[in-house]
Every structure is written in structure tokens, then in C-alpha cells.
Legacy VTK file of the C-alpha trace (Angstrom):
# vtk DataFile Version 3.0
C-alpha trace
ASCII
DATASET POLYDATA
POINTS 80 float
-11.171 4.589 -0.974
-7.188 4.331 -1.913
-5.703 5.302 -5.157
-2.655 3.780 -6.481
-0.695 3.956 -9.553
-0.506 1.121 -11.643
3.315 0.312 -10.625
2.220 0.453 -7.326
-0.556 -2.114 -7.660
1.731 -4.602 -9.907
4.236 -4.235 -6.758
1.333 -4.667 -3.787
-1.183 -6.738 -5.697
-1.965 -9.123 -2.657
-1.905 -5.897 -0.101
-4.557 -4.135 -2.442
-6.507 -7.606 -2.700
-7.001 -8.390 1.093
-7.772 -4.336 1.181
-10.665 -4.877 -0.843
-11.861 -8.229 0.329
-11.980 -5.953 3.463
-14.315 -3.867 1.986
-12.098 -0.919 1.479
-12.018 0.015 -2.529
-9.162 0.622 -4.022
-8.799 2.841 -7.236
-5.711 2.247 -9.925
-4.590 4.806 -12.217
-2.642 5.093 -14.922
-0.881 8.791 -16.053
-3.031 10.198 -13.443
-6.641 8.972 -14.930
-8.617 5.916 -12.846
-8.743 3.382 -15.200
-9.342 0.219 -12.898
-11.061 -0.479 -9.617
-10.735 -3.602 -6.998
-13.628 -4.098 -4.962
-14.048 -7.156 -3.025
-17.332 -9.606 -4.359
-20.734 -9.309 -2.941
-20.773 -13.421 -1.490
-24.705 -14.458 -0.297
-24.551 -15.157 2.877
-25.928 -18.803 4.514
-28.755 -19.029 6.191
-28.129 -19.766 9.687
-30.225 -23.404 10.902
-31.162 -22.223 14.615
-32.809 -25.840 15.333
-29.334 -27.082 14.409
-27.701 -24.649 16.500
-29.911 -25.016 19.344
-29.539 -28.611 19.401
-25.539 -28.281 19.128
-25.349 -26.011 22.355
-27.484 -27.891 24.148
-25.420 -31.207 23.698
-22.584 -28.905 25.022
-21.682 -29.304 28.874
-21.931 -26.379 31.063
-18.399 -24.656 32.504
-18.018 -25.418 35.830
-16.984 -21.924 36.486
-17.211 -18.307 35.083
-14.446 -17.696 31.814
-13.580 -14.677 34.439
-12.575 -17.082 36.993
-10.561 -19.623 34.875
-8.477 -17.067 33.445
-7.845 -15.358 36.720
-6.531 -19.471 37.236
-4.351 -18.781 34.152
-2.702 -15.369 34.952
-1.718 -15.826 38.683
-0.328 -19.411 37.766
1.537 -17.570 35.056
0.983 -20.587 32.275
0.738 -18.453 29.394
LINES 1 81
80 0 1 2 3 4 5 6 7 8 9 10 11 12 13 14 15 16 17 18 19 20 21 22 23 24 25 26 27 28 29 30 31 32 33 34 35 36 37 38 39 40 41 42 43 44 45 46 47 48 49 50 51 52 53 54 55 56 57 58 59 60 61 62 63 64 65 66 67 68 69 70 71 72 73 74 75 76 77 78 79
């Protein structure tokens, strides 16, 4: 948990925001008393459709060879 004066929060208001969408809380005082908080909001989560899922991967096509492989490919023909 951070603390942070208020001037210091008016100055790094978007820092302090992603901090706490990050789950990190950040505390904001004022003459040396906390007198605000930022937290990020709890959001439900979605439930995850495994039938669709299922059904999307197995449309997929399979690689024709290991991830290992086609990045070895990559590096030693230096395209990156």
C-alpha cells in the first residue's frame, strides 16, 4: 500500500489510477492524516462457455511444427 500527499496525487493522478486498477492501494493524505483511498473496483468476472471454446479450437488447424522449431526458423534467419 503507497501513501501520497495530496499534491502528489493531483500531479500523478493517472500513475496512482493504473496502480490501483493493479490491485496495489494507494492511500492520500492531507497534513499528514489519510483522508482518501484509491482502490481499483471489484469487476464480476464472465463465465467462461467451454462448449464454445472447445468447438473454437477444434475448428483451429494444427501447426505443422513445434512453436520451438519455428522460432529457431526465426532467430537463425535473423527476421526479427
Amino acid at each position: 500500500m503507497s501513501i501520497v500527499t495530496l499534491a502528489d496525487a493531483k500531479a500523478r493522478l493517472s500513475e496512482l489510477v493504473g496502480r490501483a486498477a493493479q490491485g496495489e492501494a494507494v492511500r492520500i493524505t492531507r497534513r499528514g492524516k489519510v483522508v482518501a483511498q484509491i482502490t481499483a473496483v471489484d469487476r464480476p468476472r464472465k463465465p467462461i462457455d467451454l462448449a464454445a471454446l472447445q468447438r473454437l479450437t477444434d475448428a483451429m488447424p494444427p501447426q505443422p511444427s513445434p512453436a520451438r522449431d519455428w522460432m529457431r526458423d526465426v532467430r537463425d534467419q535473423e527476421r526479427y
